[in-house]
N, C-alpha and C positions, 0 to 999 in steps of 0.2 A: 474171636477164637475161644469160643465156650470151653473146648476138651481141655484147655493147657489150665495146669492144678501145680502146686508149688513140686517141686523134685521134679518135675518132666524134663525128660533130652530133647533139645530141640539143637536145630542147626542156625549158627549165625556166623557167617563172612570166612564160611569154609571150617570152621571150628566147632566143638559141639561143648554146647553151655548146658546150665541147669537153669529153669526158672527157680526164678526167687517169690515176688510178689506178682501177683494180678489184679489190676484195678485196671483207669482207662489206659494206663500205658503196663509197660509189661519190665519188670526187674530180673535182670538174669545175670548168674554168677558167671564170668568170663575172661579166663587168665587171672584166676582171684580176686578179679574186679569186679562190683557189681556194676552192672553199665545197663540205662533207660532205654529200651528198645520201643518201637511201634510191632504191631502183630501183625502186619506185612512184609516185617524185616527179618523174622525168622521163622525157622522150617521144624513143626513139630514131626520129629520121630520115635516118641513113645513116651506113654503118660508117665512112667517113674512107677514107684518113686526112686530117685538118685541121689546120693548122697553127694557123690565128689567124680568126678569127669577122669580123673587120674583113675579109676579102677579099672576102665575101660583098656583096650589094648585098639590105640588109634589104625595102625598101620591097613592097606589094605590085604585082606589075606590071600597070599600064594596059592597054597593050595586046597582043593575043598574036596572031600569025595562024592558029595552030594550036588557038583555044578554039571554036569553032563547030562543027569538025570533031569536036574530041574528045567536044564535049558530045553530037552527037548519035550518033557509037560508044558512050558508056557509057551510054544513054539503057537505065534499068532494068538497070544489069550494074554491080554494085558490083564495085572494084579496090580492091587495098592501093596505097600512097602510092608505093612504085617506080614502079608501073605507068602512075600517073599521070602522075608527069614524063617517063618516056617517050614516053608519048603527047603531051604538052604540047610536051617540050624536045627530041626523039629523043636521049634519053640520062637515066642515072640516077647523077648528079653530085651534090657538097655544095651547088651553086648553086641547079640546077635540083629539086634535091626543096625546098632553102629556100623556092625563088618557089612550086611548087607549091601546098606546105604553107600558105603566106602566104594564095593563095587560099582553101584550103580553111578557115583560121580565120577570114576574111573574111565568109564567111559567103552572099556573094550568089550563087554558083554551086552548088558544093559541100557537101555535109553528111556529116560522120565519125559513124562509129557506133563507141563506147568499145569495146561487147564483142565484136567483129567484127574489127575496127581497119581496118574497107572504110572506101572513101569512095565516094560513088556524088554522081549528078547530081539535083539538086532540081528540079519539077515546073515547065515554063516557063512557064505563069502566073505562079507565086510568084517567079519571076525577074523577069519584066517589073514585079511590083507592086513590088519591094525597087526597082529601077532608079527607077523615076518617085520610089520614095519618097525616094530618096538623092540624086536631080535636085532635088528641091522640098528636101529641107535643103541644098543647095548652093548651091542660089540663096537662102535668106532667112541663111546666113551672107556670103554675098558681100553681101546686099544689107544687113546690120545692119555689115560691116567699110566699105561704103560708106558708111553713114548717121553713122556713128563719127567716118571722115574728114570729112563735110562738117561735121560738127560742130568737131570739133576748128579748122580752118579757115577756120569761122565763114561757111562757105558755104550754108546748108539751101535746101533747096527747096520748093516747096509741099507736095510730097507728103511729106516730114517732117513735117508738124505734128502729124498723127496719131500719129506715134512719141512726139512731144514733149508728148504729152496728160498723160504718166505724170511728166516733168516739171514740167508744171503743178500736178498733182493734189500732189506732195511740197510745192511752193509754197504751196499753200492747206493745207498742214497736212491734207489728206483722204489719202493716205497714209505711210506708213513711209520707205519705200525710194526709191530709182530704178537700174533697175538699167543703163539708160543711164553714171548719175551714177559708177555702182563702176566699170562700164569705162572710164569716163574716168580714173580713180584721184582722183574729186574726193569730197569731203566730203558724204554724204546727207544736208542738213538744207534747211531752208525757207529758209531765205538765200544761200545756194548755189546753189540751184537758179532762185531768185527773179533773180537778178544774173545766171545762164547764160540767163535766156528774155530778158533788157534787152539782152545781148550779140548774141545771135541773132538780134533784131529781130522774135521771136515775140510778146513785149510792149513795148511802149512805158513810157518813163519814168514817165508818167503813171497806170500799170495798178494798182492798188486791191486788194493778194488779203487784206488784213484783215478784209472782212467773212467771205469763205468761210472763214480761216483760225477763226472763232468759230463756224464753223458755219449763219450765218444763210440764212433763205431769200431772194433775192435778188430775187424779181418780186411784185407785190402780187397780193392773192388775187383771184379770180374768179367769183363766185359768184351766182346769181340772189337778187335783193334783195325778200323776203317785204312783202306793204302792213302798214303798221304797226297794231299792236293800237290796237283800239277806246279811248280813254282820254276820261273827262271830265276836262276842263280848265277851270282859272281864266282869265279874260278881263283880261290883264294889256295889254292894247294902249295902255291911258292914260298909260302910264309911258314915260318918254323910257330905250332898253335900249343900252347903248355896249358894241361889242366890239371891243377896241382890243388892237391887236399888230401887229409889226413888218413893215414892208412887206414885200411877195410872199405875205405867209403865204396858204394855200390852203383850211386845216380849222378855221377860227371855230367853238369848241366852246363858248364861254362868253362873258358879256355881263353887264353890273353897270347897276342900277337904283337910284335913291335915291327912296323915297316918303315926303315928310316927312322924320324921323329914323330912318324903315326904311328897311336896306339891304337890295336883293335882289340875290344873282348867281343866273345864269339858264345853265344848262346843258345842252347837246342832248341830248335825249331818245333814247340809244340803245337804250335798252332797250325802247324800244316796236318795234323792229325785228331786236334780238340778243338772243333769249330763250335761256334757261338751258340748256346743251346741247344746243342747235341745229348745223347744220354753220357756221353762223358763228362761235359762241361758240365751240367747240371749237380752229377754223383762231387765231382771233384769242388763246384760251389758249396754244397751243406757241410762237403768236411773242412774246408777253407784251407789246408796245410797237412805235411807229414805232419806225425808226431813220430816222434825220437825218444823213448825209453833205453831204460839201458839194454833191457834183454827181447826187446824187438823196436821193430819199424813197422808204423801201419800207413800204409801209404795213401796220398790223394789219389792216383792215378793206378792202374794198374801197369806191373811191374814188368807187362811186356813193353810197356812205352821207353821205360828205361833202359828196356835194353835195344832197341829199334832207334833213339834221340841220341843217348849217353854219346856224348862227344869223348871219340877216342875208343871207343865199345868194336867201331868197325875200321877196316881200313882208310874208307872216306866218311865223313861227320856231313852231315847238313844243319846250318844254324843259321839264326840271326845275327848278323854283327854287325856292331858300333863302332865306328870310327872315328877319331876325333884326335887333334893335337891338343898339349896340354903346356903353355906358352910360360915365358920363364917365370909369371908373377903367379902360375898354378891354375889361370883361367883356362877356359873350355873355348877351342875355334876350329872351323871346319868340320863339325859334325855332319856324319855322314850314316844312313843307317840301309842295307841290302840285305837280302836274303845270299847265301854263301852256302859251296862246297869247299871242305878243306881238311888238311889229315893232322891230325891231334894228336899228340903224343902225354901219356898220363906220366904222373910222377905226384912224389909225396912232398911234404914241407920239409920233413929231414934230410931227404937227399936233394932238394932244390937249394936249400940253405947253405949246403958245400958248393956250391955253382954261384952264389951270390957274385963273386968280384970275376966272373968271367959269363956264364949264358945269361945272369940277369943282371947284369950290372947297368947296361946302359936303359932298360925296365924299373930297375930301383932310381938312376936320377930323376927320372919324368916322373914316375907315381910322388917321390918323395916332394914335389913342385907341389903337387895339389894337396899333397899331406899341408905342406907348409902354409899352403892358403887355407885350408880350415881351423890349423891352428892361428892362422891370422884372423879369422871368425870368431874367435873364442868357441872353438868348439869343446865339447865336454869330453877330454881325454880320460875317462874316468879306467882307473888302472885297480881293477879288482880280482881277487883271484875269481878263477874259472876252473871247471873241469870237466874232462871229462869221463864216463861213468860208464863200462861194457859188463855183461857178466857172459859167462861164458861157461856151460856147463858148470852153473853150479858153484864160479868162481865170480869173484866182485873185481875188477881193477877201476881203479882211480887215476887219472893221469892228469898234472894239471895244464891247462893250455898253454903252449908256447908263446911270447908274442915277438912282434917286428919280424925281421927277417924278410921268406920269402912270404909269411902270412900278410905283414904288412904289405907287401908288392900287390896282392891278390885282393885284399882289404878295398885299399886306396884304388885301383881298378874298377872292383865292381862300382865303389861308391858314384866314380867318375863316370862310366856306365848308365847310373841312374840320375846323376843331372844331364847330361848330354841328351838321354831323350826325353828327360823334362822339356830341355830347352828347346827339343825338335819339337815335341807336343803342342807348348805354347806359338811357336812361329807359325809351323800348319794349321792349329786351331783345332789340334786332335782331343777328342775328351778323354783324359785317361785319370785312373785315383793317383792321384799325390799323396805323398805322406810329408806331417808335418809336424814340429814341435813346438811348443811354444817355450818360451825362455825363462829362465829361475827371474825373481825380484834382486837378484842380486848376481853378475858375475864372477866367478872364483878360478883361481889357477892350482888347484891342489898340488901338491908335491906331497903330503907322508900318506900314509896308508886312511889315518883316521880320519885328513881331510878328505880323500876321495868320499869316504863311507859317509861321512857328514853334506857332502856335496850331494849326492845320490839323492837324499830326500828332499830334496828342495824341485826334482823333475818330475815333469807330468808325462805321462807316458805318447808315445807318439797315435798318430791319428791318420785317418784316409780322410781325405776330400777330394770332391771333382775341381776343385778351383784350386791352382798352386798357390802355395805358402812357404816361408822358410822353416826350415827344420835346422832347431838350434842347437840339439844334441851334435849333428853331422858337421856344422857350419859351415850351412850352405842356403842357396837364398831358394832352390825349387828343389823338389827331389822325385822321382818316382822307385818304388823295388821292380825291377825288372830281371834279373841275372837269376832267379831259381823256378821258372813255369814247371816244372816238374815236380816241384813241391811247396811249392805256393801258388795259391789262385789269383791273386790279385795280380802278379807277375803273368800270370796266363792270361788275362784281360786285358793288360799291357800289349804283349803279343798280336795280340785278337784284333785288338784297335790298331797297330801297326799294319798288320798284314794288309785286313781291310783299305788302310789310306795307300798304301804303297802298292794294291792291286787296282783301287778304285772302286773299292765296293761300298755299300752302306756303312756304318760307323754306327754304334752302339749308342742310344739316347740317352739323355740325362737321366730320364726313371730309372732305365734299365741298368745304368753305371750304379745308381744311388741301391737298387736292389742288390747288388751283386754285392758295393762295399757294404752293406749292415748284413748279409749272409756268412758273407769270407772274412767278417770280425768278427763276428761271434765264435765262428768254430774255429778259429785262431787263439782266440781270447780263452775259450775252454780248452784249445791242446796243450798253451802255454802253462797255463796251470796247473792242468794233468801232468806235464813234465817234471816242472818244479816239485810236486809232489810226489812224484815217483822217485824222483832224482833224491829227494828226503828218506825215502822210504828202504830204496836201497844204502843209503850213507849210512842209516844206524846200520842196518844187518853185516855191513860190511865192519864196523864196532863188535856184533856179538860171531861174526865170523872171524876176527882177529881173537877175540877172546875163548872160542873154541879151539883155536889151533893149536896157540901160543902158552892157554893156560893163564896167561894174567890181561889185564885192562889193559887199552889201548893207551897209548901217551904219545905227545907231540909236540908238537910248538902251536904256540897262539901269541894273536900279536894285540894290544890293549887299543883298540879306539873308541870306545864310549866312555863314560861316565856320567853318571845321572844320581838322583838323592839315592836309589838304593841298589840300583845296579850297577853291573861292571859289564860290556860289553866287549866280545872278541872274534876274532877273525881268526879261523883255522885255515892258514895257507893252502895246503897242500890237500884241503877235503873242499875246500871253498863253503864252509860250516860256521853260521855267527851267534853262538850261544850266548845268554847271557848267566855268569854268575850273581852271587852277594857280593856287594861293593868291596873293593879292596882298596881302602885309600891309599896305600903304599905303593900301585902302580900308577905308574906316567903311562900317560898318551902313546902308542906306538912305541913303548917296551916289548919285549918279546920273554915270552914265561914260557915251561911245561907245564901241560895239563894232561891231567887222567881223567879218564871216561867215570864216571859213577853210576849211573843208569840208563838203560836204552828202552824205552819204552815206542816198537813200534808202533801199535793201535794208536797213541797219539803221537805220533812223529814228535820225540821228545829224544833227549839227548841230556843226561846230567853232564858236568865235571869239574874239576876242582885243581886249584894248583900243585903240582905235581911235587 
């Protein structure tokens, strides 16, 4: 490269340098570095001499009076880069070939040709299309540094929510990222993001994203409801049929009958309307279960089923029922299982409970047989508070579950229920999922509150298999759940397998059993969760809605069953809430303290508080 003499501009690695020395390699000043170039590695633009690359004005230039002109003189007439700037600049300076050159690596006017070293004028179509296209990214980063600001700001407007979708979508765990969230320099996770849309006023305090965060479907299914299969049935109408459960309930699936010293529970016959593989059965397998929030129901089945099955919904009920005696040592004999018509009368726990020593009295000695034989099991009477959780326009209530009574009568029923066609299952050789538990390393009889709590973790949660097992939570030697096809699947498979034997039809294969339980577990196993979560979720707000109303923190009783080196664990009866505080070695096991709320942090389902 003969022309290049010490002061020339030349171009290297998008930058424009000065040489320094020439011999066989080439010295050029660059970033106040001198740095050893080869003379293929950069691009002379004008012999100098130049002092210093700072006098130059790098930017490329906006606007030119002389660009319209020139473009249409070089229109089809390629120039070397002199040429250029003289027609651009009238002159061929270090400035003006710089600005030149700017344009022509810019791209929108101008295109170089390497082996040539012309620059000519680009095709003004493909001008105008680069222009709109450099217009339309100029306005959506103006309009993402504006969206940035109102965020930041805490100002959004309507038309941000759409931006903010991808926001939400990180909050429910549906995806990864946000890349909102990176340019803010905030942290990409689901509670981050969950606390940025409460800040925003995108969501409200109140906004629920634990079910989506488990993945559940969120609205009940819809589907047209097939007439149910032809079935003969037994004429059970003479028998007085009670379906008793907690007020509001909406899906009455079960119902208990005493004839004589036979008990029957009485079950809605879903399966004479959700046959095996049907677009029902299938919708109703991926969701595995209701889930139960506080301020909805998303159902497995569509909610016309409920109300076409609901035992006691019509004058006459159609259901499955189980019949069986229950012998004075608690065992199960003469089971018996028919398809039935019969008339149902509904009622709640609170007013069955005033009837206990007269309509359920001789119901209470026979269930209380087979209570006694599980407690002769070592079954795990584990006695923890429970509640439950409505909201209602806007309002929170808390109720904590009743127990014994006529729950227990219903309890002990259904359980009876689900070993009686265990035990038909294994005689006929029916395939049906069992559930089963396996047993702690240690059996325990808790009596105070802390040994229930301490008992608790010592279980493993129960389980479906095709082969029966004992379930030692229950204690009992088989079990199946059969008593809610209306809002469990596995119960609806139960059904299915029944009908089939008792009409003589095919019977559901091993695969197909073994398909259904790892489907109707999972989406069990994620509604449960979602609940548990929700159920947290409403418990604080129902804290910062006491504290809205009242004006001070909430306060209550809490009862002491942990301790550990540095915590104090408690049980809030009446919310069924187990926080832990800082160790308090002055309390005993199963003393009872107040405590005050200290902090409710929804976005992490957190809860302070402090002895009162």
């Amino acid at each position: 490269m003969t022309t290049l003499k010490k002061g020339a501009l030349v171009y290297y690695k998008s930058k424009a340098a000065i040489v320094e020395v020439v011999s066989d390699k080439i010295d050029i000043l660059f970033f106040k570095t001198t740095k050893r170039v080869r003379d293929k590695d950069i691009k002379l633009l004008h012999p100098g001499p130049l002092s210093d690359v700072a006098i130059l004005d790098m930017d490329v230039p906006e606007t030119l009076n002389t660009l319209d002109e020139t473009l249409e003189l070089l229109e089809g007439e390629p120039v070397p880069l002199s040429d250029l700037a003289e027609l651009l600049y009238g002159e061929f300076t270090p400035q003006s070939t710089w600005s030149s050159w700017m344009l022509v690596v810019d791209g929108l006017y101008f295109e170089h040709d390497d082996k040539t070293d012309l620059i000519s004028v680009r095709p003004s179509d493909l001008i105008q299309a680069e222009q709109q296209k450099r217009q339309t990214d100029k306005n959506k980063k103006e309009a993402w540094s504006n969206l940035l600001a109102r965020i930041k700001d805490n100002k959004i407007e309507k038309e941000d929510y759409t931006h903010l979708v991808e926001i939400e979508q990180l909050a429910c765990g549906e995806r990864e990222g946000s890349r909102i969230l990176k340019a803010l320099s905030l942290q990409e996770t689901k509670e981050v993001a969950h606390g940025l849309l409460i800040k925003l006023g995108y969501w409200n305090d109140e906004y629920n994203p634990w079910p989506r965060r488990f993945g559940l479907t969120l609205h009940d299914p819809e589907f047209d409801i097939p007439e149910p299969l032809e079935t003969e049935r037994r004429d059970l109408q003479h028998l007085a049929a009670w379906a008793i459960d907690d007020v509001g309930n909406q899906d009455p699936d079960d119902a208990i009958s005493l004839e004589d010293d036979f008990l029957w529970v009485h079950i809605a016959d879903v399966s004479s309307l959700v046959t095996a593989d049907s677009e029902l059965d299938i919708e109703a397998r991926e969701r595995g279960t209701n889930v139960y929030l506080p301020d909805q129901t998303i159902h497995m089945l569509p909610t016309t089923i409920t109300q076409k099955l609901g035992l006691g919904l019509e004058d006459k009920s159609n259901a499955l029922s189980v019949g069986f005696r229950i012998t004075e040592s608690g065992e199960l004999e003469d089971i018996e299982i028919c398809f039935s018509t019969l008339k149902v009368t509904r009622t709640t726990y609170d007013d069955a409970d005033k009837e206990l020593d007269s309509t359920f009295a001789d119901l209470k000695v026979i269930t209380d047989r087979f209570h006694q034989r599980r407690l002769d099991n070592n079954a795990a009477m584990l006695d923890l508070p429970e509640v439950n959780i409505k909201v209602s326009d806007g309002d929170i209530m808390i109720q904590p579950y009743s127990r014994g009574g006529s729950r227990q009568i219903v309890t002990e029923a259904m359980l009876a229920a689900g070993e009686a066609v265990a035990l038909f299952a294994i005689k006929n050789n029916i395939m049906i999922p069992y559930a089963y538990q396996p047993g702690p390393e240690e059996i325990q009889h808790p009596e105070k509150l802390s040994e229930h709590y301490a008992y608790r973790r010592f279980f493993k949660a129960s389980r479906h298999s095709t082969a029966a097992a004992a379930h030692f939570g229950l204690g009992l030697p088989c079990y199946t759940r059969v008593t809610s096809p209306i809002r469990r699947y596995l119960d609806l498979v139960v059904h299915q397998q029944l009908r089939a034997f008792l009409t003589e039809q095919p019977l559901l294969d091993h695969e197909a059993m073994l398909e259904r339980i790892g489907l109707a577990d999972e989406g069990s196993f994620a509604a449960r969760k979602a609940e548990r979560q929700s159920n947290q979720h409403w418990k604080l707000l129902y804290f910062k809605q006491h504290q809205k109303q009242s004006g001070e923190s909430w306060q209550g009783e809490a009862v002491v069953v942990m301790q550990d080196e540095r915590k104090t664990t408690l049980i809030l009866p009446d919310l069924a809430i187990e926080p832990k505080i800082n160790k308090q070695d002055a309390l005993a096991l199963d003393q009872s303290v107040t405590v005050q709320s200290t902090v409710v942090n929804v976005v992490d389902l957190y809860a302070g508080f402090k002895i009162a």
